[in-house]
N, C-alpha and C positions, 0 to 999 in steps of 0.2 A: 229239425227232428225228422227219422225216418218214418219211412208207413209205417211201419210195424209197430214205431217207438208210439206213436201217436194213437195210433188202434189201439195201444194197449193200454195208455192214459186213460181215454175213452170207455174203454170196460171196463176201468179201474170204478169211474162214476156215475156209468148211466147204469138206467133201470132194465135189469134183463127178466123182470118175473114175467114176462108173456111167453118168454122162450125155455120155461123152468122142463128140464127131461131133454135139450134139445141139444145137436150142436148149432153153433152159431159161425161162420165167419168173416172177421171184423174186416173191413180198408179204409183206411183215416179214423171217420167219427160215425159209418155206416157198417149198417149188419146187411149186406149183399145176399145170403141163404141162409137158410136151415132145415133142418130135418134131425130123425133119427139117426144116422148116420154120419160119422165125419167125414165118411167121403163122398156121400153125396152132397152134403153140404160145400166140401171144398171144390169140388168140381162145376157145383152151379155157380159160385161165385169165382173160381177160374174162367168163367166163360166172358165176366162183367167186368176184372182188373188183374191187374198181374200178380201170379201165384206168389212171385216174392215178398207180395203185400200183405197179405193174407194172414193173419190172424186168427187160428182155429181152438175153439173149447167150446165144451159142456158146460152147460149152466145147470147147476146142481141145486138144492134147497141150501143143505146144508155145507156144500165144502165146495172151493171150485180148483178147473184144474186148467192149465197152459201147457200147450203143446206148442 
């Protein structure tokens, strides 16, 4: 399975309410950043594994979204 395909498993089942309003970005089975921002988010977690692994979204209450 690729990073990505596996980050995305990953978010499919873990608990993301501590990061509710945030972006997060996944690699494997880890959330490497977040913030308000997705790009700061992607860029702190560029520092820690390679961007093509990278799995970035908003955790939303109600709806979520994949970028």
């Amino acid at each position: 399975m690729s990073g990505v395909a596996k980050a995305y498993q990953y978010y499919l089942n873990a608990d993301f309410s501590q990061y509710l309003g945030k972006w997060v970005a996944i690699v494997d089975e880890k959330v490497l950043a977040s913030g308000p921002t997705a790009k700061g988010a992607y860029d702190e977690a560029a520092k820690k594994a390679d961007p093509s692994k990278i799995l970035l979204t908003r955790i939303h209450s109600k709806q979520m979204m994949i970028l």
